[in-house]
One Martini backbone bead per residue (centre of mass of N, CA, C, O) as a GRO file, in nm:
protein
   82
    1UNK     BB    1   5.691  -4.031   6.394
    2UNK     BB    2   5.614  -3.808   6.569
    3UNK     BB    3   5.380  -3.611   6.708
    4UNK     BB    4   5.488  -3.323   6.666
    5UNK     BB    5   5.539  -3.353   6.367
    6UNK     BB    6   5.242  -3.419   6.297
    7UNK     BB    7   5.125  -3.178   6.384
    8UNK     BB    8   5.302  -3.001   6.164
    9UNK     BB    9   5.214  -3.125   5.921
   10UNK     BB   10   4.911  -3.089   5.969
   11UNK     BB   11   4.939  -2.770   5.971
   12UNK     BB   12   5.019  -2.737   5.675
   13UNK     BB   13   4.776  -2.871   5.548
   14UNK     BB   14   4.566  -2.657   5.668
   15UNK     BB   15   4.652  -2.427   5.528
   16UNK     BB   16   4.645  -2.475   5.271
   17UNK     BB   17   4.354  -2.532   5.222
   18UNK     BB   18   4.207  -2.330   5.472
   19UNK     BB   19   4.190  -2.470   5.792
   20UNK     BB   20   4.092  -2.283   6.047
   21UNK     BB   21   4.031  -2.477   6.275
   22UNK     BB   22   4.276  -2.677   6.233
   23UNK     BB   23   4.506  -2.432   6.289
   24UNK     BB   24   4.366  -2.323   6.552
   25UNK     BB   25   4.438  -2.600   6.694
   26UNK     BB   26   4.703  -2.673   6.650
   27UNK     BB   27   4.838  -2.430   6.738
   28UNK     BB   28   4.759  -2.486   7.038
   29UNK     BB   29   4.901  -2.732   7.085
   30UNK     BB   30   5.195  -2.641   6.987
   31UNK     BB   31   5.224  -2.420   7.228
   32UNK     BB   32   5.193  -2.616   7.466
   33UNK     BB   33   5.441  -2.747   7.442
   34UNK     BB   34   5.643  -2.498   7.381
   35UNK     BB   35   5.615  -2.438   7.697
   36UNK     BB   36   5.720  -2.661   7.809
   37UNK     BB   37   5.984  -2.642   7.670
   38UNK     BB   38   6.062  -2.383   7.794
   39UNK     BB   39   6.060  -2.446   8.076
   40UNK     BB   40   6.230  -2.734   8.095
   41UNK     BB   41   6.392  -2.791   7.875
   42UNK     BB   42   6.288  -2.969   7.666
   43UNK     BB   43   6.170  -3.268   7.473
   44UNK     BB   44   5.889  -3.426   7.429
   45UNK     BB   45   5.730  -3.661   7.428
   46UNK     BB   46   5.467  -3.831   7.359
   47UNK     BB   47   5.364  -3.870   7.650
   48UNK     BB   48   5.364  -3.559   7.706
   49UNK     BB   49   5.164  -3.477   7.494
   50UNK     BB   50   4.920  -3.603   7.587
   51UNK     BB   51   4.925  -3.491   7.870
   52UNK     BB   52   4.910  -3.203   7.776
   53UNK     BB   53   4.641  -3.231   7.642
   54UNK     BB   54   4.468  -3.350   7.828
   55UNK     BB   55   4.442  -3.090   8.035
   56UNK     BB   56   4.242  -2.974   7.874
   57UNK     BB   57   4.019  -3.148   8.016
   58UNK     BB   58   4.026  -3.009   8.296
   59UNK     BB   59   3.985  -2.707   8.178
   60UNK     BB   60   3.630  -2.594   8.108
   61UNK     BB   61   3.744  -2.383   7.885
   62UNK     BB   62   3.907  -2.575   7.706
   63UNK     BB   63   3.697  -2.805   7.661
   64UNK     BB   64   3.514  -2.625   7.537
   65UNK     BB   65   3.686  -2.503   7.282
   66UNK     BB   66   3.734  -2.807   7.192
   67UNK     BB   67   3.440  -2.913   7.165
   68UNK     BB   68   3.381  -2.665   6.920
   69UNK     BB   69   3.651  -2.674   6.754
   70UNK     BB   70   3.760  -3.008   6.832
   71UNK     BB   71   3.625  -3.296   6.828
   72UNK     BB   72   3.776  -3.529   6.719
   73UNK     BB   73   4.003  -3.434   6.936
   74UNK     BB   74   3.814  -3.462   7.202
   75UNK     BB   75   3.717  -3.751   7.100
   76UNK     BB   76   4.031  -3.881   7.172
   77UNK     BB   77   4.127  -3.774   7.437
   78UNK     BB   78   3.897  -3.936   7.574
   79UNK     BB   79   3.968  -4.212   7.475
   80UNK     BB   80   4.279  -4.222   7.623
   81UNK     BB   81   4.227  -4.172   7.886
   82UNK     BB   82   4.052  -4.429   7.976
   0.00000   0.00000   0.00000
């Protein structure tokens, strides 16, 4: 199972449960592949996802809401990027 599936798997059972921070942190994640996907017309491996994902890392105000509503998101990414 690619990373875009479990995205969008993790992303139903978020609903379902009612986990309105990591509903919002998923909606979040898979709108950024989606749109790289429609700008690129492309579909992103997984080395993209991860990529498209860590960028926001870059971005001290996406990294600031990431580390604020997805910790565990935020300390997974800092540690592949290393």
């Amino acid at each position: 199972m690619d990373l875009k599936t479990q995205l969008n798997e993790s992303l139903k059972t978020a609903m379902k449960s009612g986990d309105m921070t990591r509903k919002d942190t998923l909606r979040m994640a898979l709108a950024a592949i989606k749109q790289v996907e429609v700008d690129k017309r492309v579909t992103l491996a997984d080395a993209a996802v991860y990529g498209q994902l860590g960028m926001n890392l870059a971005d001290p105000t996406a990294a600031d809401v990431m580390r604020a509503r997805a910790p565990t998101t935020y300390a997974w990414l800092t540690a592949i990027r290393d």
